[in-house]
N, C-alpha and C positions, 0 to 999 in steps of 0.2 A: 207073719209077713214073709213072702216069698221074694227069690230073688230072680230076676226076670231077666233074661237073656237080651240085650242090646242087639241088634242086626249089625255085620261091619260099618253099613253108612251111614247107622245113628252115630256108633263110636266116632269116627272119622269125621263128622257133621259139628257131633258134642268141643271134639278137641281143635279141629278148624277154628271154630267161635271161642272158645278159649285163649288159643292165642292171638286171634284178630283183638281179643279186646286190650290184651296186655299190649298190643301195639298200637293200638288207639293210644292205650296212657301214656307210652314215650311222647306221640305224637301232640297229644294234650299238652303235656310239661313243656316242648318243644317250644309250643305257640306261648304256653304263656308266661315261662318263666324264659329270662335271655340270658343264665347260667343255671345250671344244676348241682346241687352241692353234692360232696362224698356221699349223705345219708342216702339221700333218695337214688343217688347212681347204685348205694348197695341194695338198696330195695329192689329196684328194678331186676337189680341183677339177681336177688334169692326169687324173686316171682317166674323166674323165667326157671331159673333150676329146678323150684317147685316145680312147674308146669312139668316138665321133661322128667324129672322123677316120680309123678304120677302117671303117667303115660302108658297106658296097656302092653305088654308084653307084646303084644302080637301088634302093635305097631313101631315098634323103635328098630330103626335101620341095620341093624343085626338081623331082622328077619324077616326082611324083604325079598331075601334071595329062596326065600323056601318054594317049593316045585306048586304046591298046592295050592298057594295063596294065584286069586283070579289077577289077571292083569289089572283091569280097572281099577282093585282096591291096591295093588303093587302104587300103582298111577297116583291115587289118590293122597295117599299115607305119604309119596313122594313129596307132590302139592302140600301137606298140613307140615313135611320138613323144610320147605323151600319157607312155608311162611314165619315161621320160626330162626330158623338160620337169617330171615333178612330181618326179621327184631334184632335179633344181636347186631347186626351191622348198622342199624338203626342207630344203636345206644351207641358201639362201635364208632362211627364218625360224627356223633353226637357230642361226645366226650373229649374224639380227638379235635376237633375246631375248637368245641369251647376251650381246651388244651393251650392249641400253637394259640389262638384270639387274644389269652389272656396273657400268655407268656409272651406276644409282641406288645403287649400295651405296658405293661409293667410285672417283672420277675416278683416281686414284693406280695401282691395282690392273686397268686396266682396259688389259690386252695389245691386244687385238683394234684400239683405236682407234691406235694407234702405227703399224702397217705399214697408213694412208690406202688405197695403190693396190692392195694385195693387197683388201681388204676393199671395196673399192671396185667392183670387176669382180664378187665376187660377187652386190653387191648389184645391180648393175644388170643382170648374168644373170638375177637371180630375177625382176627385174618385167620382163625381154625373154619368157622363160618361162610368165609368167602371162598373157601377151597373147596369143603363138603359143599355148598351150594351148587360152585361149579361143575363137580363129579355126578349129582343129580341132576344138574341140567344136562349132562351128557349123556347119562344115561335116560333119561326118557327122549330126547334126542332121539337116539339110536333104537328106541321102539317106538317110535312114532306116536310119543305122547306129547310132543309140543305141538300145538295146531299154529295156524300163519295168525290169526292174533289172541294170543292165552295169554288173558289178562296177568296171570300170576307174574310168569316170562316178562312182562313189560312192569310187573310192578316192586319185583326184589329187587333191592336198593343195589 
């Protein structure tokens, strides 16, 4: 068995739909559960470092800046961190509502604030996330990869 060389836009396409779907499942739990307990927030959150530590060398933001690499796919690998970055922000204000919700209703009752360091990394995920997101949105900004309606643009949280 041989091993078959992937074109950029299969790679880029592959891991696009990889992390749409991990963001379908926040959104899933979202709808159907109306809190989320420690387990499944830590799940969420190894599937996502899964994801990102899988992740082909030649697309993780380290090496984007390389001379060779074509615009388009610079553009695109952007787009597959913009959709990533906004799962984290996802889980991010996911975590923090269900957070202050339960800590207004009763301190007692309130799982999420007991395990500190598990809750802790998400949160500060989410505002590393909002920052690097915003840095990519500047930068294609600035090369005239945002068009007047890019759904992506309209759709990070």
């Amino acid at each position: 068995m041989h091993n078959r060389v992937l074109s950029p836009k299969t790679v880029i396409q592959t891991e696009l739909t990889k992390i749409a779907f991990l963001e379908a499942e926040i959104l899933r739990n979202h709808l159907v559960f109306k809190d989320l307990n420690i387990l499944t927030i830590e799940s969420i959150t190894a599937d996502l470092q899964k994801w990102y530590g899988q992740l082909p060398p030649e697309m993780h933001i380290s090496n984007l800046g390389r001379e060779e690499l074509p615009e388009n796919v610079r553009r695109s690998v952007c787009q597959v961190h913009l959709l990533y970055l906004g799962t984290i922000m996802l889980l991010f204000r996911r975590v923090l509502c269900q957070a202050l919700r339960t800590y207004m209703l009763d301190n007692d009752r309130n799982i999420l604030w007991k395990p500190l360091q598990s809750l802790g990394v998400v949160m500060e995920d989410g505002l590393i996330a909002a920052k690097h997101s915003a840095r990519i949105l500047g930068l294609l900004l600035a090369n005239d990869g945002i068009f007047k309606r890019c759904w992506l643009v309209m759709f990070v949280p």
